[in-house]
Structure formats: structure tokens, C-alpha cells
C-alpha positions in Angstrom: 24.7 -14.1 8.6 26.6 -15.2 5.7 28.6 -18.8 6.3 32.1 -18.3 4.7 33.5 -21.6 3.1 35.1 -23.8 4.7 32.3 -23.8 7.5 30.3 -26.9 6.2 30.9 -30.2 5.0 30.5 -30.9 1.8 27.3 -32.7 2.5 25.4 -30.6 4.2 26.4 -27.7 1.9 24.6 -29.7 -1.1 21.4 -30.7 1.5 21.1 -27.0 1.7 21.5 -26.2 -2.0 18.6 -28.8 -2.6 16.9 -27.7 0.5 17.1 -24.0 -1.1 16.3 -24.5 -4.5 12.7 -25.4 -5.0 12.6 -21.8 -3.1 14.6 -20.1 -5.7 12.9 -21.6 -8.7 9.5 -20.6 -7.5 10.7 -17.3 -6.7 12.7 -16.2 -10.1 8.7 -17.0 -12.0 7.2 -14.5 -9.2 10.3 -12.3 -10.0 9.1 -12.6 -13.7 5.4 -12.3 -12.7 5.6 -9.3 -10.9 8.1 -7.3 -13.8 5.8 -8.0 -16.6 2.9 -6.5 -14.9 4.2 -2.9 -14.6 6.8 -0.1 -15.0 6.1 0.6 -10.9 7.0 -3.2 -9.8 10.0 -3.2 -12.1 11.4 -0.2 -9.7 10.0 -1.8 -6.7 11.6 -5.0 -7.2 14.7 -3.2 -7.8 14.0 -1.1 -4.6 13.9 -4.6 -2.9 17.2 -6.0 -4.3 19.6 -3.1 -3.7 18.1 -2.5 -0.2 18.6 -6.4 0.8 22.2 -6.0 -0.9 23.1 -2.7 0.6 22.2 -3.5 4.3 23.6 -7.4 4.3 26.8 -6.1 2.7 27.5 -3.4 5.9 29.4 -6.2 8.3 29.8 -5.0 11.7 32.3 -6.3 14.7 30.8 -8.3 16.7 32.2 -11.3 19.4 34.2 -13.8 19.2 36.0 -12.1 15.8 32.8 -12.8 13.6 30.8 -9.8 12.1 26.9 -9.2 12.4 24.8 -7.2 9.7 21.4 -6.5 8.6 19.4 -8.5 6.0 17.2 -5.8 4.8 15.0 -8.9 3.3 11.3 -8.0 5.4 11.1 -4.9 3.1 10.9 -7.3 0.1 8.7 -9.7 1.9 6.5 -7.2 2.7 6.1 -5.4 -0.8 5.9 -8.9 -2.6 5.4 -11.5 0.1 8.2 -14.2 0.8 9.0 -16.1 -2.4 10.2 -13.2 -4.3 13.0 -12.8 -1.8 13.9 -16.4 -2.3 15.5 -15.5 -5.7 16.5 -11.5 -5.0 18.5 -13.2 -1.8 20.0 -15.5 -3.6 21.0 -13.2 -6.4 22.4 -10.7 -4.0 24.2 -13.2 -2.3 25.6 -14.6 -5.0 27.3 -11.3 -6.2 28.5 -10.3 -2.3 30.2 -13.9 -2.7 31.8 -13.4 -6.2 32.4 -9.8 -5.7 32.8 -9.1 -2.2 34.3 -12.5 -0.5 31.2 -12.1 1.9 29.4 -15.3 2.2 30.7 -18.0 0.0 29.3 -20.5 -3.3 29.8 -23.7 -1.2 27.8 -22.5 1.5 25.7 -20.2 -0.7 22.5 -22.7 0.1 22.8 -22.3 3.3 22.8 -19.2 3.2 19.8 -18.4 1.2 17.8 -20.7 2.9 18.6 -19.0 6.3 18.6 -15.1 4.6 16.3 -15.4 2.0 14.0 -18.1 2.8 13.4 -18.5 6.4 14.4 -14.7 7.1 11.4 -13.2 4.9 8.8 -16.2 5.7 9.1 -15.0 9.4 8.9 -11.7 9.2 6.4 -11.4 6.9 4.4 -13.9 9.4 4.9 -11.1 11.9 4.2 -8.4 9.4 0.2 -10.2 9.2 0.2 -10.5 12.7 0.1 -6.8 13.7 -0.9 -5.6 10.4 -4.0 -4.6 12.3 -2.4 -2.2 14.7 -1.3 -0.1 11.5 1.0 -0.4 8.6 4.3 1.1 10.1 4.3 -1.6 13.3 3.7 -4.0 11.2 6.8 -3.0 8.9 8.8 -2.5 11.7 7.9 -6.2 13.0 8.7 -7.5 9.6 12.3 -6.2 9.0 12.8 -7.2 13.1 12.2 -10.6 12.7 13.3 -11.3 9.4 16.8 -10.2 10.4 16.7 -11.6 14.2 15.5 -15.0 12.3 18.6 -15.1 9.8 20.3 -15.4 12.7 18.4 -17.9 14.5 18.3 -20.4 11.8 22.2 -19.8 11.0 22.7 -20.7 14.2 20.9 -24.1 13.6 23.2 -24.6 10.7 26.1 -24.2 12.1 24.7 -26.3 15.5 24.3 -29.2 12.8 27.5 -28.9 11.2 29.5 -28.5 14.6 27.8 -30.0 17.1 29.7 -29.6 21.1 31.8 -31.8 22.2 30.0 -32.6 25.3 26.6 -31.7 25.0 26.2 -32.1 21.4 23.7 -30.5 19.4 21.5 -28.9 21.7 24.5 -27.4 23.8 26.0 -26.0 19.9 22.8 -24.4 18.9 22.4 -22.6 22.6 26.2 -21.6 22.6 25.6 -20.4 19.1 22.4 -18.5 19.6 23.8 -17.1 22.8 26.9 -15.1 20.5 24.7 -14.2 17.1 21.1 -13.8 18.1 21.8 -12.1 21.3 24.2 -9.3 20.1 22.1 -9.0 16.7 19.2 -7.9 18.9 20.4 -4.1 18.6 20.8 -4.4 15.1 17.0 -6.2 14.3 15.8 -3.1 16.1 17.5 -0.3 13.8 16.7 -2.3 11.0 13.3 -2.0 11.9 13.5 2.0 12.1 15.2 2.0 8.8 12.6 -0.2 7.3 9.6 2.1 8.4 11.9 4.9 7.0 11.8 3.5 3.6 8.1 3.3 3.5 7.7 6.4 4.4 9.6 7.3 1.5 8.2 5.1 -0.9 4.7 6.2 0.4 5.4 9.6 -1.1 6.6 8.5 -4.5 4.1 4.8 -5.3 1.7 5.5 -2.9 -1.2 4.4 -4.7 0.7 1.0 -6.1 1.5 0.3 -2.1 -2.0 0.8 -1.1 -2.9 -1.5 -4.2 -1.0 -4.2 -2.3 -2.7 -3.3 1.1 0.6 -2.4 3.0 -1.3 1.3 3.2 -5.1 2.0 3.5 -6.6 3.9 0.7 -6.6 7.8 1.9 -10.5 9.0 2.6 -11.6 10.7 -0.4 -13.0 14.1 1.7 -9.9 13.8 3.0 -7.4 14.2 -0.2 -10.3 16.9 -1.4 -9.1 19.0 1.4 -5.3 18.7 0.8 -5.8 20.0 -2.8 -7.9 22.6 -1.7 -5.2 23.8 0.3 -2.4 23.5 -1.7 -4.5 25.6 -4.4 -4.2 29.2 -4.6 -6.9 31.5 -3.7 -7.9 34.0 -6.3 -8.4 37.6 -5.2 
């Protein structure tokens, strides 16, 4: 969910900036971390930032003349756990603001804390929860509930900022909930199936830097012995 401006008040748009921001510091020196270690991470970090921008710039219809999308941010959590996403959110959410009118600056805190904060934290939560019933459920979990999350806490936010009339906060954050988290149900789900597609594809190219990071188990050494045997020609 990205809050355009004009959807908080001044206020709470700076309590979310400073909310955000110890986040994004802490983030940018993992960002650093990670790239000086090696050529591989560069490309996966980069992998991570154009997937997050690619899938939370696609806006959908949804109710109410408001627009769902994807976050694409688990897939980042997962390869570098949570605080790196603090800073690649932020980044690509600043650009889909400047560039894109998607999102906005005054409500770019917000935003990041809801998208690249609490978004990632959760669904990598998820992703060590079921890590044991394999690596793909667990990736799938991940992108699920760091998109369905994003929603979840927007919905807090903008609970806070506009709170009903009659039944005041509580009754905002259910009417809320009830329009984005609901409908972006369908869409946690496919990003979940697009997630596990990516690793699959990454597992082909950086295999040995994923399993490095424990998101694969090693392959059995008898068993790679036999793939090469059969991919080798026999002499006659």
C-alpha cells in the first residue's frame, strides 16, 4: 500500500519518518555490509531491489477507487533477513514517489515503515516458522505475509489518522482492514507463487551462495556425483 499525500497530517507523517528511520539507517550499513563481501551479493541485492520495485509499482483496481499491488519485499527478507529491506524499500519507494507519483515524500515514512519494515519482519517471521517443512513453503509463507502485512499495518495508519466518526478507532481500523486486507488476499497468494518462482530461478544460477545462507540444503555429495556422471558422455 502506498499512502498518497495528502492522507496524513503533518504530524503523524513526521512520527513515522522518525519511527522509520533508525530502520533505514541500520539497514543502508547491512546494504554496505553485504556488497563489500562479494561480486554474488552485489547481484543479489540488486535482484532484491528491482523485484520489490517491479511488483509494488504494478497497481491494480481494487474497491472503493483505491488500487492494491504486491510488495515483492519477503524475497529480500528472505535472502538477507529484514533490515536490508528497510533501506532497498525505502529507496524504491522513494523513486516510485519522485518518478512515478505512486506513494508520496510526506507520507514516505509511513510508508516504509508499513512496506519495508513491518512487511519483511513478518514475513520473514513466517519464513523461520515453516522453514522446516522445506525451503519453497517457507518462501512462499514469506512473500504471503509480507505483502498481506503491508496491508494490515497501512490499515493501522490510516485507522490513526482517520479515525470513524462513531466508533472511532477501532471501528476505522476494522472498516479499513475489511476493504485492503480482505481483497489483497488473492494477490498475497500469487505473490507467493511468484516468489517460489524466483528461487527456483535463482537456485539454478547462485545455488551454492543460497545454500551458504541456508535458504537451500546443501545437495548430497553421491548425489551430484551421479548427475555428472550422467551428463558425461560415454566413450565407445
Amino acid at each position: 500500500m502506498h499512502i498518497a499525500e495528502g492522507f496524513l497530517p503533518p504530524l503523524q507523517c513526521a512520527a513515522w519518518y522518525v519511527a522509520a528511520a533508525p530502520f533505514v539507517v541500520h539497514g543502508a550499513r547491512c546494504v554496505i555490509k553485504e556488497a563489500r563481501e562479494s561480486t554474488e551479493n552485489k547481484m543479489l541485492l540488486a535482484v532484491a531491489g528491482a523485484f520489490t520495485f517491479v511488483l509494488s509499482a504494478i497497481k491494480l483496481p481494487s474497491v472503493t477507487g483505491s488500487s492494491s499491488h504486491p510488495t515483492g519485499t519477503g524475497a529480500g527478507a528472505v535472502l538477507f533477513k529484514p533490515p536490508v529491506m528497510a533501506f532497498l524499500g525505502a529507496v524504491v519507494l522513494l523513486f516510485q514517489a519522485l518518478l512515478l507519483a505512486h506513494g508520496g515524500i510526506t507520507t514516505l515514512g509511513a510508508n516504509t515503515f508499513s512496506m519495508a519494515i513491518a512487511g519483511p519482519w513478518i514475513g520473514y517471521g513466517a519464513y523461520k516458522l515453516l522453514r522446516r517443512f522445506g525451503s519453497y513453503p517457507a518462501i512462499f509463507a514469506a512473500m504471503f505475509f509480507a505483502d498481506l502485512s503491508t496491508y494490515c499495518v497501512t490499515s493501522v495508519q490510516l485507522a490513526i489518522a482517520h479515525p470513524d466518526a462513531v466508533s472511532g478507532f477501532g471501528g476505522a481500523v476494522v472498516k479499513f482492514l475489511s476493504v485492503f486486507a480482505v481483497t489483497q488476499i488473492p494477490l498475497a497468494i500469487a505473490e507467493g507463487f511468484v516468489g517460489v518462482l524466483l528461487f527456483r530461478f535463482l537456485s539454478g544460477v547462485v545455488r551454492p551462495e543460497l545454500e551458504r545462507r541456508g535458504i537451500f540444503n546443501p545437495v548430497p555429495a553421491a548425489e551430484t556425483s551421479a548427475e555428472t556422471a550422467a551428463e558425461e558422455p560415454t566413450n565407445a
